[in-house]
C-alpha positions as CSV (number, residue, x, y, z in Angstrom):
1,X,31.1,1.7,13.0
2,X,28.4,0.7,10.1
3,X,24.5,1.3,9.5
4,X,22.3,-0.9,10.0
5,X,19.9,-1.4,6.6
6,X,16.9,-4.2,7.0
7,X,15.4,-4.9,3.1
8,X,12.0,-6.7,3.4
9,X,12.6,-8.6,6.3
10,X,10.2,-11.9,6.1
11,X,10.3,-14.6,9.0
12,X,7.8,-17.0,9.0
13,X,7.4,-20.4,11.7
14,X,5.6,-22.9,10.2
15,X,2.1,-21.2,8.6
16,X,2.7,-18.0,11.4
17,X,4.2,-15.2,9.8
18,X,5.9,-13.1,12.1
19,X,7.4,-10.4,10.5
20,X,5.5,-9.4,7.1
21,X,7.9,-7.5,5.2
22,X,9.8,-5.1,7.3
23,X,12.6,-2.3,6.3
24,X,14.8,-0.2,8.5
25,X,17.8,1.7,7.6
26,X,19.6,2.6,10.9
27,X,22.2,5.2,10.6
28,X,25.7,5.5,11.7
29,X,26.0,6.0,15.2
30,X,21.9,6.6,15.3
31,X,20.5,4.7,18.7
32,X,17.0,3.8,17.4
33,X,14.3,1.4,19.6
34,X,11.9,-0.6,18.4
35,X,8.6,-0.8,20.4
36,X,5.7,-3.2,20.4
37,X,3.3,-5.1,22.2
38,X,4.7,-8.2,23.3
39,X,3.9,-10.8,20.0
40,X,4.8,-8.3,17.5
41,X,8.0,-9.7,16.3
42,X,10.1,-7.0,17.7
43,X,12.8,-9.6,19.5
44,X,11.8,-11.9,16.4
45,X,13.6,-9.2,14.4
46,X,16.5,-8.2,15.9
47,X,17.6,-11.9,16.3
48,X,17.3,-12.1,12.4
49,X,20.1,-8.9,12.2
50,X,22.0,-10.8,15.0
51,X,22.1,-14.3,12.9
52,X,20.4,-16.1,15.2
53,X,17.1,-16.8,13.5
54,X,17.2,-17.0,9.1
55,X,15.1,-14.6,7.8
56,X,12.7,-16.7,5.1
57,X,12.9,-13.5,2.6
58,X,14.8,-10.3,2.6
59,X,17.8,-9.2,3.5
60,X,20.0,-7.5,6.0
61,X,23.2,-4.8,5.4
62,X,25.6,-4.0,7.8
63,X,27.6,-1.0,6.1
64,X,27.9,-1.9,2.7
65,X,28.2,-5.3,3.6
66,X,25.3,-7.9,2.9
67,X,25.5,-9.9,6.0
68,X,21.9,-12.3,5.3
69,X,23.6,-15.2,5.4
70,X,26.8,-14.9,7.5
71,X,27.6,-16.7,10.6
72,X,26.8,-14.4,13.9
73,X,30.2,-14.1,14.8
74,X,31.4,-13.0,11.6
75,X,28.7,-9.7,11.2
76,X,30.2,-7.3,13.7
77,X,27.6,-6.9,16.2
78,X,27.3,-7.6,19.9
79,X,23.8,-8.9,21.8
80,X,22.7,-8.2,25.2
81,X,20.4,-10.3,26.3
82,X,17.2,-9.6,28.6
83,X,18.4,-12.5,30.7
84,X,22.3,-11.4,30.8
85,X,23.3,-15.3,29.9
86,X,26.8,-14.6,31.7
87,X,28.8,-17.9,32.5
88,X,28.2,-18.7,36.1
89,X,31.7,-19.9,36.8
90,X,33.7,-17.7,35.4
91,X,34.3,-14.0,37.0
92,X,33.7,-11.0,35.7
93,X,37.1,-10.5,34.0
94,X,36.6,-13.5,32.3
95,X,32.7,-13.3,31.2
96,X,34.2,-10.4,29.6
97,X,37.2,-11.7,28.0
98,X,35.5,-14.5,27.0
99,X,34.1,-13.7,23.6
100,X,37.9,-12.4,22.8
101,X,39.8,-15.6,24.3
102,X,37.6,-17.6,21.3
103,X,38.9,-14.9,18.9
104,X,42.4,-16.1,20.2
105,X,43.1,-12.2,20.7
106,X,46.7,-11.2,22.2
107,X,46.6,-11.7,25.8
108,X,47.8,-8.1,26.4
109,X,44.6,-6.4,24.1
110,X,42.3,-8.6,26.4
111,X,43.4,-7.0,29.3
112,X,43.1,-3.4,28.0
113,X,40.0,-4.1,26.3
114,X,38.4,-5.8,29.1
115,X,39.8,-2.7,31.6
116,X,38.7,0.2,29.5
117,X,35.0,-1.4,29.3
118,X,35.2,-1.8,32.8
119,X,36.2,1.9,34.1
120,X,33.2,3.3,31.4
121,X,30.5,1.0,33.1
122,X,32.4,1.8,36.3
123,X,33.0,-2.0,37.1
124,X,36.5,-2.1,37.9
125,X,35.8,-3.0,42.0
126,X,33.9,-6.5,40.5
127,X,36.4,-7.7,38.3
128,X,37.6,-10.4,40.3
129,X,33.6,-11.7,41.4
130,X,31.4,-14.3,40.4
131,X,27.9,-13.4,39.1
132,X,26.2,-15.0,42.1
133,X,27.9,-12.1,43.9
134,X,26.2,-9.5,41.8
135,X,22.6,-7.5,42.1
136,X,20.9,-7.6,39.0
137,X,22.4,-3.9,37.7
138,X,25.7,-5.5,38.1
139,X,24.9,-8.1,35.8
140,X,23.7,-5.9,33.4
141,X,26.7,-3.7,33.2
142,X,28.9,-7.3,33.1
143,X,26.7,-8.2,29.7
144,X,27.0,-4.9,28.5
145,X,30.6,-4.6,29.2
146,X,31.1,-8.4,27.3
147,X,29.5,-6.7,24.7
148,X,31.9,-3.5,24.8
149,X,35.2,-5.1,24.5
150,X,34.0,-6.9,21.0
151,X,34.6,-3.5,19.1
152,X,31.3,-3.9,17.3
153,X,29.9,-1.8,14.1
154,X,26.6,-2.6,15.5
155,X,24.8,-3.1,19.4
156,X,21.6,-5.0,20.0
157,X,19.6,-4.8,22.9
158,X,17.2,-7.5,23.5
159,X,14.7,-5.7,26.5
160,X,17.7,-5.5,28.7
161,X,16.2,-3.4,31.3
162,X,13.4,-5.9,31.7
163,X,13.9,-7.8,34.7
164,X,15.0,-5.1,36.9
165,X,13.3,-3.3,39.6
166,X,11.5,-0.2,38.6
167,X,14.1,2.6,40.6
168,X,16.7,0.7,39.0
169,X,15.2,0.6,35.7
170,X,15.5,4.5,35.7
171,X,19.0,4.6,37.0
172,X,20.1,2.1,34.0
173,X,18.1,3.9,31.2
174,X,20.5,7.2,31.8
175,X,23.2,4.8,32.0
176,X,22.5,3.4,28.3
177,X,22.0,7.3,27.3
178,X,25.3,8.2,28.7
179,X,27.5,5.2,27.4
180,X,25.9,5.5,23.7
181,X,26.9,9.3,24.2
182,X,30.4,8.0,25.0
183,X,30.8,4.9,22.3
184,X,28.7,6.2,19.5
185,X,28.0,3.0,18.2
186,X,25.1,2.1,16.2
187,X,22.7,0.6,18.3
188,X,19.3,-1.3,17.9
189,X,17.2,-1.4,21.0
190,X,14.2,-3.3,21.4
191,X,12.0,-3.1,24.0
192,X,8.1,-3.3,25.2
193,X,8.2,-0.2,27.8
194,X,7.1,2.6,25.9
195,X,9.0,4.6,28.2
196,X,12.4,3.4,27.5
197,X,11.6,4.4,23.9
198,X,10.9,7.9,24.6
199,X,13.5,8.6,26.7
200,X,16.7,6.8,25.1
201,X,15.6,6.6,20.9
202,X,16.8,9.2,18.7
203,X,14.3,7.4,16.5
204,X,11.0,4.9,17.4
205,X,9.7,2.2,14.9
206,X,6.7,1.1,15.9
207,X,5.9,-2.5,15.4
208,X,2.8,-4.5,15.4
209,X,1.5,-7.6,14.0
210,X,5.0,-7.9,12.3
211,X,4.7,-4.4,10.4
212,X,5.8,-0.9,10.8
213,X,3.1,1.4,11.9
214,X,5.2,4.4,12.1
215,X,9.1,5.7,12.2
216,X,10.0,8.7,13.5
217,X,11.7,10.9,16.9
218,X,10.0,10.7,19.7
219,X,8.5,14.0,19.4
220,X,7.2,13.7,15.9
221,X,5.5,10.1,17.5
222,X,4.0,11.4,20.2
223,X,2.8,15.0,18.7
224,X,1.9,13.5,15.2
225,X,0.8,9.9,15.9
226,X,-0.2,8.4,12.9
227,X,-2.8,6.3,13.9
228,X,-4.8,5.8,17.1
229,X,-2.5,2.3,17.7
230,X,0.8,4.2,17.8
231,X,-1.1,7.5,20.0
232,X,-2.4,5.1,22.6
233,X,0.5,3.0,22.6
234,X,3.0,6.1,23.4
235,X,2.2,8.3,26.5
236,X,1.5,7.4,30.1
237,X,-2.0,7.4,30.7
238,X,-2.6,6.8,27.2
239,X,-4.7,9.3,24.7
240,X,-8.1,9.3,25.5
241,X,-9.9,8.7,22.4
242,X,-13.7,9.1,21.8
243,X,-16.1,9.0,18.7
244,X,-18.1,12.3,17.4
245,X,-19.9,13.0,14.6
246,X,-19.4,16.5,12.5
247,X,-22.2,18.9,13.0
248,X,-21.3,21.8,11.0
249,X,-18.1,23.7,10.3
250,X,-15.6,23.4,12.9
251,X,-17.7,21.3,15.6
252,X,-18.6,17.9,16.2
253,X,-21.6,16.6,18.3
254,X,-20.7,14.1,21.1
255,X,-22.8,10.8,21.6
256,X,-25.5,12.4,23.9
257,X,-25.8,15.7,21.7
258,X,-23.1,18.1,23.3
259,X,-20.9,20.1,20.9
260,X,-16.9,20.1,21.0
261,X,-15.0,22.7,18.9
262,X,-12.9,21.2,15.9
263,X,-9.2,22.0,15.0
264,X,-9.1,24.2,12.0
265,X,-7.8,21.8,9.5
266,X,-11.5,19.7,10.1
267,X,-13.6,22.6,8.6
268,X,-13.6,20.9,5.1
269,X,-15.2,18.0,6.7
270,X,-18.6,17.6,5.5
271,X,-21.4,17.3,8.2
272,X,-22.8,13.9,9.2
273,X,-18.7,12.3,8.8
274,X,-17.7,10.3,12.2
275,X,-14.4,10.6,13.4
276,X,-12.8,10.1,16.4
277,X,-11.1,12.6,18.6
278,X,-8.1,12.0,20.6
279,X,-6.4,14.1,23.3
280,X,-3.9,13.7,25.7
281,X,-4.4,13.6,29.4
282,X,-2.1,16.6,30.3
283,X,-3.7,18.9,27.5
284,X,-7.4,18.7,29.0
285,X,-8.1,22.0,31.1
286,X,-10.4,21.8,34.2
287,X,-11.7,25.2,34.6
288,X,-14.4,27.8,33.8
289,X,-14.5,28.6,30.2
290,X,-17.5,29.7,28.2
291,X,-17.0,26.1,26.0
292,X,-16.0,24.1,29.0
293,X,-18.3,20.9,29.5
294,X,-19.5,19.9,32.8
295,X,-18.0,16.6,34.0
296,X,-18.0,14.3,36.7
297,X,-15.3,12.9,38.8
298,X,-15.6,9.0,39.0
299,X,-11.8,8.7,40.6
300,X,-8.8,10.2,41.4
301,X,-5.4,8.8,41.2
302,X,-3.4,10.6,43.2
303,X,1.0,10.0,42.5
304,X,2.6,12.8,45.1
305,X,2.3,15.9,43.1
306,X,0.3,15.2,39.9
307,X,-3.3,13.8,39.9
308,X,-4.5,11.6,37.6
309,X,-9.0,12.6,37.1
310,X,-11.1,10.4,35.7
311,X,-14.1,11.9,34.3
312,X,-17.5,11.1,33.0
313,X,-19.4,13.3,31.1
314,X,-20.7,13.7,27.0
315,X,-17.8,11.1,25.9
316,X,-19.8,7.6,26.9
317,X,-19.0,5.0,29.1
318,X,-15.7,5.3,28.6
319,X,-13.8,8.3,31.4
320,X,-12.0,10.6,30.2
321,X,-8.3,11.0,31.9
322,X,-7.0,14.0,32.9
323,X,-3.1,14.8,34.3
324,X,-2.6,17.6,36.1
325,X,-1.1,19.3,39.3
326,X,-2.5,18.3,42.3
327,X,-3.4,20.6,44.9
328,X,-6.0,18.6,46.5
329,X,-9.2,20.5,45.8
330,X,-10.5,18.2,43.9
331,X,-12.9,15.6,45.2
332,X,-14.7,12.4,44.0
333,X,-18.2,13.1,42.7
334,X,-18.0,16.4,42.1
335,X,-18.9,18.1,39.0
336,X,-16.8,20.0,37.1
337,X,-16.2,22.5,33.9
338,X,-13.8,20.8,31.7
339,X,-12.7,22.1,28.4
340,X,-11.0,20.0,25.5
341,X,-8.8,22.9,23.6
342,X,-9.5,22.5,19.9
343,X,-5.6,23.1,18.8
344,X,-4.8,19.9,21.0
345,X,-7.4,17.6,19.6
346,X,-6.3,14.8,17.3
347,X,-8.1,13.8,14.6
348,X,-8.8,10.0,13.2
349,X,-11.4,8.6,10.2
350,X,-13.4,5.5,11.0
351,X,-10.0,3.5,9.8
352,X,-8.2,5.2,12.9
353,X,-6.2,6.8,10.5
354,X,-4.9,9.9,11.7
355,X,-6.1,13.5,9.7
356,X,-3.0,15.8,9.7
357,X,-3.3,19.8,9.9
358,X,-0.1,21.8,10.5
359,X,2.7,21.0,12.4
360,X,2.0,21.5,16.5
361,X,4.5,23.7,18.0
């Protein structure tokens, strides 16, 4: 096994610059995702580590080994692909054997390769079946498993949970946690769904427009965002973020003149700066307190146990949303005390730059 380092990373078609000067270093055995809206140059990307696109600047380092301008099959990595590309009349044994067969590999190490992949995908039952004869979760453990019995120093994943149903989806995601906790290899991930990122990355880069907005675990992503971009990209319903102004120390005055307390590190502010405020859904409290703001309820999403509220009140025309257990007291059109804790607010300037106080536990 190998890092992964990306130096500067340029790709350009035509006058459209896709990727604007991107670096990664990957470490050994480290799974990390990259995430973006679709048009960032996320796939763009990982097709430049995989050979399959030339970069127009930078470079790319697999180990100690500068790999910019090798041939794919000479890099040491393996690529599953979104659409599985397995070869229709072949079976599964030999979709998997196939990549080995052109490496003229000893009969004997095919078979063991090909059967070890198998029993850790749990495959062995379809070795002798055509993909026609598989469901799509079958055909992504076949790509996966193709990709196995390569050996690689490095695994890309090109949205490979992407065209399966949502249950499955789930089931697969613990599947790719478990095998990477099984192989170790250093794996690159790339993927739109913001919830494969924060369930399978032991690191996130976020990407848009071709650059890196952040890097970092998903905690530190999701509890330190650091700007509104990556906050309301990561988190399901997104941080609700709304414009104040500050009104003296430690408060901020809301568009129609109601007050919302400040986190402590925004008492330097000086009065009269605008900011925006950003809080997640689950942290907003509906209940009587003696800063609580009363609130309408414009709709209610209701998913089995949790409710999602949306609520109109002193942030504008835009609801606020708010997670939270639901017990079904709750009605549309009633009004409502709701309280924004001050140690859950974010902060951003008018750049939507985030302003960092201490460390949230």
């Amino acid at each position: 096994m190998a890092g992964l380092s990306i130096e500067g990373a340029r790709k350009s078609f035509g006058e459209t610059e896709v990727l604007r000067g991107v670096s990664i270093e990957v470490a050994d055995g480290e799974f990390t995702v990259i995430v973006g809206p679709s048009g960032c140059g996320k796939s763009t990307l990982l097709r430049s580590v995989a050979g399959l696109e030339e970069l127009t600047g930078g470079r790319i380092l697999i180990g100690e080994r500068d790999v910019t301008d090798l041939a794919p099959s000479a890099r040491g990595i393996a690529m599953v692909f979104q659409s599985y590309a397995l070869y229709p009349h072949l079976t599964v044994y030999e979709n998997m054997a196939f990549g080995l067969r052109i490496a003229k590999a000893d009969t004997g190490e095919i078979a063991r390769q090909v059967q070890r992949a198998a029993e850790i995908l749990n495959i062995e039952s379809l070795l002798g079946r055509k993909p026609a004869a598989l469901s799509g979760g079958q055909r992504q453990r076949v790509a996966i498993g193709r990709a196995i019995v390569r050996q690689p120093e490095i695994f890309l994943f090109d949205e490979p949970l992407s065209n399966l149903d949502a249950d499955l989806r789930v089931r697969m995601r613990y599947e790719f946690a478990a095998l990477h906790r099984t192989l170790g290899t250093t794996t690159l991930y790339v993927t739109h769904d913001q919830v494969e990122a924060m369930t399978l990355a032991d690191r996130i880069i976020v990407l848009r427009d071709g650059q890196i907005e952040q890097v970092g675990t998903p905690r530190e992503l999701y509890e330190r965002p650091a700007n509104i971009f990556v906050a309301q990209f990561l988190g399901t319903p997104r941080m609700n973020i709304v414009p104040v102004t500050v009104s003296g120390a430690g408060q901020a005055t809301f568009c129609d003149g109601r007050i919302v307390a400040l986190p402590p590190h925004a008492e330097a502010l000086p009065t009269g700066t605008r900011l925006s405020i950003g809080i997640r859904p689950e942290d907003i409290a509906i209940g009587p307190a003696s800063d609580a703001l009363p609130h309408r309820i414009g709709f209610i999403e209701r998913l089995g146990g949790l409710a999602t509220i949306h609520l109109h009140g002193a942030t504008g025309d835009e609801p606020l949303a708010c997670q939270l257990r639901d017990d079904g007291s709750l009605r549309e059109g009633d009004v409502v005390p709701v309280l924004l804790p001050a140690d859950r607010l974010h902060l951003f300037d008018t750049e939507g730059r985030a302003l960092h106080g201490e460390a949230r536990e």
